[in-house]
N, C-alpha and C positions, 0 to 999 in steps of 0.2 A: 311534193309527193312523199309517202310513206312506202319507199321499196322494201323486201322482204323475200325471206327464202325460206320458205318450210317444207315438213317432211322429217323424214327419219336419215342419221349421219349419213351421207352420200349420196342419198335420193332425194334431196330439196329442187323442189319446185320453184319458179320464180313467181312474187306474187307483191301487192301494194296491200293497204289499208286505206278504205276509203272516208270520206269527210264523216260516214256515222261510226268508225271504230270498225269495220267490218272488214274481214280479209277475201281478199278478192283474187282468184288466179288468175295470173298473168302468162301462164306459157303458150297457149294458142297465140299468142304477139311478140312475144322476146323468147328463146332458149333456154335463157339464165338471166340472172342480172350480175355482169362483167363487164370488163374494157368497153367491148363494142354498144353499150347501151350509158354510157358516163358520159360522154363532151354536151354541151351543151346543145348542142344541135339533136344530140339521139334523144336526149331528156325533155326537150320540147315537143319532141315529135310524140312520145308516151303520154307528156300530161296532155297531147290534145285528144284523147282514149276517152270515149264517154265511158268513167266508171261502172254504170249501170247496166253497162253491156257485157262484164266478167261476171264468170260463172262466183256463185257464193261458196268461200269453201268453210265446209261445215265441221264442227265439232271442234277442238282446242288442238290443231297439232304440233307440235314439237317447230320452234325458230329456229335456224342455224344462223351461220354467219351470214348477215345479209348484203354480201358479197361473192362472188366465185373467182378464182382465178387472183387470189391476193399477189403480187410479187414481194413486195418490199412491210417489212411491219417494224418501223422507225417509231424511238421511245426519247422522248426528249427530258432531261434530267433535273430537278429543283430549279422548276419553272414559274414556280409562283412563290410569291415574296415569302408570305405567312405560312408559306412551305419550309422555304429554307430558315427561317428564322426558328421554327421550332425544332428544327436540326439540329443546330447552332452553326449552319452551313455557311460563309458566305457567298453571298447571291453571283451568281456566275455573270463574267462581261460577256460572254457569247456562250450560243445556246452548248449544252451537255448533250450529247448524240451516243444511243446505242441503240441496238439491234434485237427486235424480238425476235425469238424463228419462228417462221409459217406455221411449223409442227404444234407451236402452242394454240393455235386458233381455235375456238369453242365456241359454241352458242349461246347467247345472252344468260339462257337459263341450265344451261349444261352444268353438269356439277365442277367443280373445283377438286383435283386428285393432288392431296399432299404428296411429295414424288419422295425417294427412298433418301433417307437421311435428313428430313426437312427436320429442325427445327424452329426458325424463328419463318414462316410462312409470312405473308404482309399482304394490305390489300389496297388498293390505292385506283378512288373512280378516278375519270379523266374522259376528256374531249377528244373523238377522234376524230380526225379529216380526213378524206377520201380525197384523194386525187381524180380528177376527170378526165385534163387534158394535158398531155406531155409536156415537163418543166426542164426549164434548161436555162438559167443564169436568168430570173424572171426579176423584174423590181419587186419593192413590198407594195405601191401603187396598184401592181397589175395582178400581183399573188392573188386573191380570192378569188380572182377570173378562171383560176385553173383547178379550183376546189370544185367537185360533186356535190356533195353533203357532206354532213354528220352524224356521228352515231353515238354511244356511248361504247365506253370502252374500261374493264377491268384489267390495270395493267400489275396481274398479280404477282409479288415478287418473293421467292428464299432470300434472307436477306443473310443468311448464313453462308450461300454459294456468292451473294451477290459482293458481300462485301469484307468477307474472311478468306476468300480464297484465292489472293491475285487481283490486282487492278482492274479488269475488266469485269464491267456489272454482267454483261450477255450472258452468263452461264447461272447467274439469278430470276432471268428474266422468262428465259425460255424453256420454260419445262411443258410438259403436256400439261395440257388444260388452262394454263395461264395466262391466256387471251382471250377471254368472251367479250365478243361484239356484239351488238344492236341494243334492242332488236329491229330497229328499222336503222337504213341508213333515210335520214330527211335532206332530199334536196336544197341546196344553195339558197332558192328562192324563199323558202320560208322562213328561214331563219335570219332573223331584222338585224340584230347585233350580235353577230359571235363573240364578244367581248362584251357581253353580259349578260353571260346563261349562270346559274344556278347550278350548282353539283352538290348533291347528298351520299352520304353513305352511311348505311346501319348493321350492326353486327346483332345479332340474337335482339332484333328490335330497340335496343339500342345505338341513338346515333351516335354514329364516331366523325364521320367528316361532313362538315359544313363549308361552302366556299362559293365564290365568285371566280370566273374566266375575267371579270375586272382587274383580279388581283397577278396577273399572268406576267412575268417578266418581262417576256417576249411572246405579241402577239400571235396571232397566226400568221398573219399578213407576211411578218417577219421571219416564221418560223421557215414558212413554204421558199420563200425568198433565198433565205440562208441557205437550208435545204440542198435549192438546185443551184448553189454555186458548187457543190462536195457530190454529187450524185444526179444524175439523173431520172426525174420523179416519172415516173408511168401512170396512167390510167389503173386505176384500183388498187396503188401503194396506200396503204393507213399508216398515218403518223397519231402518236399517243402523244399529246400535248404536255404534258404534268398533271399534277396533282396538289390537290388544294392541302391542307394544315388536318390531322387527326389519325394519319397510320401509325398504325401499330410499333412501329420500331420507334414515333418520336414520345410516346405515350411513357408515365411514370403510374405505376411501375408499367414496363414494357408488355405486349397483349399481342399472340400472335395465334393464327388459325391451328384448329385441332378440330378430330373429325367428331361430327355433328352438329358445328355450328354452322350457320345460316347466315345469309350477306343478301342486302337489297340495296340496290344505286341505283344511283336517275340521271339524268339530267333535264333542266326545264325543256318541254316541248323537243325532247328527244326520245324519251320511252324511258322503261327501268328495264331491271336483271333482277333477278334473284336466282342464289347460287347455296347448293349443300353440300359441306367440305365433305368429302371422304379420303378414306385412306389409300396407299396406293393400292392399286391391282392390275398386275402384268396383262399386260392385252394381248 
């Protein structure tokens, strides 16, 4: 299934996309889509939902996060080889772990707000995993059992807060607007090989990042595993996997966002984003 939440910021509906591309509401049957509709059990009981029997909802509305009730938004650090290599990183023996804050959550297509002082802004697609069902010291064998889906995820970063200011990347990572999820999360089931999806990314139609989840240091399997021996993972925690070889900060000469330019990422058989930088403005 293709879950989703649309609507206008804070009035998102819960809703799928069904096998012809068509958005279909879902809140006469679920609330939301959170916690209580993720374990495998509430996920089966949905996709047995004869699609044809949700209302069509019409016209283009606005995606948001298609999630509610996020707790935990875990960023996992040069995780792919041809990442770290064009760093001149080296490749890390256990995974890099930081912390998005919730506050940066956005909509796949929500815009991107450079935040006050940004200079070296960066953009970096990435795999996200949804937790479904409560992780607690899991092996890497039984890890994907406790994955939901996937979604895509823009794990957008200042790389001037992130990495001029003090050792800890988090105060890089989580500005407003520097988390757009989906736009769907895809259940578990459809997706054959999480280690080997396709990730693009393109700046003013220009590609910048091409990549492989083959090239992934540490799988998921591992990631989720690792994970719940340092924390304990909840139902609708999103972990941001890495990032494939092409941002902005490893680029010669260096390229980083300024307002008016325009960002589209994908992932294979996960959906895309498209995002327009703007500048900040106090909310």
């Amino acid at each position: 299934m293709k879950l989703v939440r649309y609507g206008r910021p804070g009035k998102e509906k819960p809703g799928l996309f069904d096998e012809e591309g068509r958005l279909r509401d879902l809140s006469g049957v679920v609330a939301d889509i959170d916690a209580s509709v993720l374990s495998d059990k509430a996920l089966r009981k949905l996709a047995r939902i004869d699609y044809k029997t949700l209302p069509l909802v019409r016209g283009n509305p606005r995606l948001g996060v298609p999630l509610h009730g996020v707790g935990k938004f875990i960023g996992i650090g040069l995780n792919y080889a041809d990442h770290a290599a064009e760093t001149g990183a080296t490749p890390p023996t256990e995974p890099i772990v930081f912390m998005k804050a919730i506050s940066c959550l956005s909509g796949p297509d929500d815009p991107v707000m450079l935040p006050q002082g940004a200079k070296k802004t960066d953009w970096e697609v990435e795999l996200g995993v949804v937790i479904g069902t409560r992780a607690q010291y899991v092996s890497e064998d039984d890890a994907l059992d406790y994955v939901a889906g996937y979604c895509v995820v823009n794990d957008v970063s200042e790389r001037s807060f992130q990495l001029e200011r003090g050792p800890q990347w988090d105060k890089g990572k989580g500005c407003d607007t520097f988390g757009p999820v989906g736009p769907w999360l895809v259940t578990r089931d459809e997706v054959i090989d999480v280690q080997r999806l396709d990730l693009y990314l393109e700046l003013n139609g220009k590609r910048m990042q091409t990549g492989s989840t083959e090239t992934m240091i540490f799988s998921v399997a591992q990631i989720v595993s690792y994970l719940s021996r340092f924390m304990t993972l909840e139902p609708g925690d999103i972990i941001a996997t890495g990032t494939p070889p092409g941002v902005g900060v490893a680029r010669s000469p260096q390229r980083f966002l300024k307002k008016g330019d325009t960002l589209r990422l994908g992932i294979a058989g996960l959906g895309e984003q498209q995002q327009d930088v703007i500048a900040y403005a106090k909310s």
